[in-house]
N, C-alpha and C positions, 0 to 999 in steps of 0.2 A: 369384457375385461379390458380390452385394448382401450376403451374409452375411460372405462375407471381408472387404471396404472397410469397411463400415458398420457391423456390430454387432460383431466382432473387430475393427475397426480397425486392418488389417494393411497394411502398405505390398504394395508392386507386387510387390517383390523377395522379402518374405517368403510371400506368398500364395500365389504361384507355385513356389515350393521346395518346400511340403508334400507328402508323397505323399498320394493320396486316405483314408487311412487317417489319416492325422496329421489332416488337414481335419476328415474323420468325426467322429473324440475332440472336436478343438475347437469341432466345431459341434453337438456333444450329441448324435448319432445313436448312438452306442454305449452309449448308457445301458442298462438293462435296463427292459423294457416290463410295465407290469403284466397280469392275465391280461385277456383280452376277457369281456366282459358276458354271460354265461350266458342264458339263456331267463328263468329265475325273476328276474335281476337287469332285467331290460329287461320281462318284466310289472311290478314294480314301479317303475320309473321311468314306463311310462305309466298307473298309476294316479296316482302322483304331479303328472306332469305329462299332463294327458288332452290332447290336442288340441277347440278350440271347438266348443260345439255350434252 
């Protein structure tokens, strides 16, 4: 809901009418996801970012 009212700023009546697939598209979850962080990708971010010694 919070996304419907507030950040699409959709009335009652329009909110409500979407099918959950139309909501989907407007709420950006259909996008295409890029690939997940591999082992070598994620060695190198915590060399990057180490945690405190």
């Amino acid at each position: 809901m919070h996304v419907g009212f507030c950040l699409l700023r959709l009335s009652s009546r329009d909110l409500w009418a979407l099918t959950p697939t139309e909501f989907a598209a407007m709420a950006g979850s259909l996008k295409p996801r890029g690939e997940a962080t591999n082992r070598a990708g994620l060695d190198a971010l915590m060399r990057a970012f180490p945690d405190g010694a």
